[in-house]
C-alpha positions as CSV (number, residue, x, y, z in Angstrom):
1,X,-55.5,-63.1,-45.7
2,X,-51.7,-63.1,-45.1
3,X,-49.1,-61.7,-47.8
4,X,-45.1,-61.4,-47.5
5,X,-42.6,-60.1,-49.4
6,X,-41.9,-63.2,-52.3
7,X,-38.1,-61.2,-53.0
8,X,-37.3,-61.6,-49.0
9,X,-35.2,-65.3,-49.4
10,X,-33.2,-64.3,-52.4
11,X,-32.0,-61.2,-50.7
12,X,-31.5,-62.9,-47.2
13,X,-29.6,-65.9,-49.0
14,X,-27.6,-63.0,-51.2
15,X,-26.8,-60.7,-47.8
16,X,-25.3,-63.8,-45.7
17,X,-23.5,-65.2,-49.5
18,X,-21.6,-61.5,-49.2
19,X,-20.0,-61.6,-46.3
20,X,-19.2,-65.5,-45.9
21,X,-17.6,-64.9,-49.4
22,X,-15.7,-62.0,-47.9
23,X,-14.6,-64.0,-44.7
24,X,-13.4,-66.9,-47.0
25,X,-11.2,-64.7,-48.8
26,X,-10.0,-62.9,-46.1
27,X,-9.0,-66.2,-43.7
28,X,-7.3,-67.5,-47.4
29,X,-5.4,-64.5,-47.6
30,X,-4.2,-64.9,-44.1
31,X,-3.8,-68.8,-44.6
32,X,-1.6,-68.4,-47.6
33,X,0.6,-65.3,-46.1
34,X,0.9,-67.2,-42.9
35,X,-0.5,-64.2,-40.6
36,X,-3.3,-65.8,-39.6
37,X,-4.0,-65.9,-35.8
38,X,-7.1,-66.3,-33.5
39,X,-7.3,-62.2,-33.0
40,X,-6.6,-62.0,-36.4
41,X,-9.7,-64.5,-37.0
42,X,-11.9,-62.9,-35.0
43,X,-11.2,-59.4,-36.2
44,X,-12.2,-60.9,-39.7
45,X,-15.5,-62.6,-38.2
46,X,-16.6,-59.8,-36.4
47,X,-16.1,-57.4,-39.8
48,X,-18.0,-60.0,-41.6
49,X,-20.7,-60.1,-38.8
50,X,-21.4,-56.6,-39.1
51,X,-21.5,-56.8,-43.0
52,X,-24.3,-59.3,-42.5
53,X,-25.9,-57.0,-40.5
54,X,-26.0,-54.0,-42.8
55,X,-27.0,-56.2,-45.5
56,X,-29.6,-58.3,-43.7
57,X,-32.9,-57.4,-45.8
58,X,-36.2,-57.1,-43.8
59,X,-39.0,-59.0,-43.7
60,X,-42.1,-57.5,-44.9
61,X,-45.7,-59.2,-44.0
62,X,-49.0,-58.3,-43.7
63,X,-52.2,-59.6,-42.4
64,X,-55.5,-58.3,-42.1
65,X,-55.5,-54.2,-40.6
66,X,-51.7,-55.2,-39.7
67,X,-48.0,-54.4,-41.2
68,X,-45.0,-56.2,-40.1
69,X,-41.4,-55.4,-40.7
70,X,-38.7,-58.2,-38.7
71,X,-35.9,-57.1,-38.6
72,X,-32.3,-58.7,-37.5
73,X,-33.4,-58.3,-33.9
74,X,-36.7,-56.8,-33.7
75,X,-40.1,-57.1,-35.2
76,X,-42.1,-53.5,-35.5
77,X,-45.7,-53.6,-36.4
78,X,-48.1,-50.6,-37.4
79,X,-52.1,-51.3,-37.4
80,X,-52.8,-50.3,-40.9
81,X,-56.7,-49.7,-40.2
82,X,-55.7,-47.1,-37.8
83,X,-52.4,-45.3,-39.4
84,X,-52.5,-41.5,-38.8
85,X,-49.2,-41.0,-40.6
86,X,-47.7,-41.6,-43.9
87,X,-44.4,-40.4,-45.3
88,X,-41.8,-40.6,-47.8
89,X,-38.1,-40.2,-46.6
90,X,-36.3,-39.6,-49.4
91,X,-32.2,-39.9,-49.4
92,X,-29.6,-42.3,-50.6
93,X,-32.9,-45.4,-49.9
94,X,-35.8,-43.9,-50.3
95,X,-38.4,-45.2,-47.2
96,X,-41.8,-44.9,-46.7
97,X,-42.7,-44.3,-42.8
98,X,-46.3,-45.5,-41.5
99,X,-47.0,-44.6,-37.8
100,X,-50.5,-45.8,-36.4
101,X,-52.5,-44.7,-33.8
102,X,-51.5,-46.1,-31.0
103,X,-47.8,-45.8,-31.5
104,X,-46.7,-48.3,-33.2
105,X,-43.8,-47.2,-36.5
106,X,-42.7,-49.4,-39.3
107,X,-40.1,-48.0,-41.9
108,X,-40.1,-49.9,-44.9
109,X,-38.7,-50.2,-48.9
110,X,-41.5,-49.1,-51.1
111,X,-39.9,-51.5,-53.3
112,X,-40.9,-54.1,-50.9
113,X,-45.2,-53.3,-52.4
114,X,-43.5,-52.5,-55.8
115,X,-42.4,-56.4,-56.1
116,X,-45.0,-57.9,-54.2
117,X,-48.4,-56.4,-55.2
118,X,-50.5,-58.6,-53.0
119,X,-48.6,-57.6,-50.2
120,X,-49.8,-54.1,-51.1
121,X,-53.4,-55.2,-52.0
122,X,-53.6,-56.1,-47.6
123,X,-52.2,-53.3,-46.8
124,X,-54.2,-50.9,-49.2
125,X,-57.7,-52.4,-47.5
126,X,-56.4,-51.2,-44.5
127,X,-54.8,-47.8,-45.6
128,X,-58.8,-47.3,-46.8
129,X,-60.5,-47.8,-43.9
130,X,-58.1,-45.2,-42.2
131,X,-59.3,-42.4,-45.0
132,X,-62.7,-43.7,-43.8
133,X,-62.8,-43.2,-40.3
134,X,-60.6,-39.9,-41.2
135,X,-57.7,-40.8,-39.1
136,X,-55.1,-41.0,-42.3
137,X,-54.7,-37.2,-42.6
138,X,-50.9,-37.1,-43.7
139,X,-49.5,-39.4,-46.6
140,X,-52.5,-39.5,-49.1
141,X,-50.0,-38.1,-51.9
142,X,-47.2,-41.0,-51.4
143,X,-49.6,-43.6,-50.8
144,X,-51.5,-42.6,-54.1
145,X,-48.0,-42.0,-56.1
146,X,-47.2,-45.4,-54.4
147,X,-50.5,-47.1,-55.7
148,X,-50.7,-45.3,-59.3
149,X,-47.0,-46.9,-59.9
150,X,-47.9,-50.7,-58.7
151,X,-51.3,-50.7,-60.8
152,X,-49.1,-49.4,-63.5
153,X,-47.0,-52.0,-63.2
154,X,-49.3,-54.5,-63.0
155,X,-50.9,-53.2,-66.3
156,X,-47.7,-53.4,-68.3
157,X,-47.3,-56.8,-67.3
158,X,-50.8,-58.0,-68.5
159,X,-50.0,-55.9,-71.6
160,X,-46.9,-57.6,-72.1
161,X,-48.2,-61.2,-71.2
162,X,-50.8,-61.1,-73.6
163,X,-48.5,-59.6,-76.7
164,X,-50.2,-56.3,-77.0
């Protein structure tokens, strides 16, 4: 079974919207003022490129015992039957942090399983059969805060769904 994150498009189509909004209005302004030149240009390209690349969401999927996050650039993937590690980094984004064991590190939204809970139904199979073969040592309090909050979720929904 395969799941990925259903929110991913909007937010990709939303973070390249931004800044090709922001370069239009910026070249206008330059048009109508008459200061427009090719260093100009590219100074206004280049600011919108690295807009795009702040705003540029990840891509969340997961497979069976597996955990993708692509990136801009890079794809990092974490082996979810064999995670050793879980984390919440708290801050201005909160970000949960998964680390297997044989290396591998994915830093993710939990918003990203909040939104999709069938991406977090894969993943939770595997996140089990780490607590079974005792690997999954760290992270049991996240991961349970993580699950209570999607099953309530899910609740409310069927609550709300079917008028009670």
């Amino acid at each position: 079974m395969r799941a990925r994150d259903r929110t991913w498009a909007a937010e990709r189509r939303a973070a390249t919207l931004c800044p090709a909004g922001a370069l239009a209005v910026m070249l206008l302004i330059d048009v109508c003022n008459g200061t427009l030149d090719l260093p100009r240009a590219a100074c206004w390209v280049g600011l919108a490129l690295v807009l795009l690349g702040i705003l540029y969401p990840p891509r969340v999927t997961a497979g069976r015992d597996w955990l993708a996050v692509r990136g801009m650039l890079r794809e990092r993937r974490v082996r979810t039957d064999l995670l050793v590690l879980v984390r919440r980094a708290d801050g201005m984004a909160p970000r949960l942090v998964l680390r297997d064991a044989l290396g591998g590190r994915v830093e993710l939204d939990p918003r990203a399983f909040t939104a999709n809970p069938m991406l977090w139904h894969v993943v939770d199979g595997g996140v089990r059969l780490s607590r079974e073969r005792g690997l999954l040592r760290c992270g049991a309090g996240p991961l349970q805060a993580l699950a209570d909050r999607i099953d309530g979720e899910g609740a409310r929904a069927v609550f709300d769904a079917s008028g009670l």
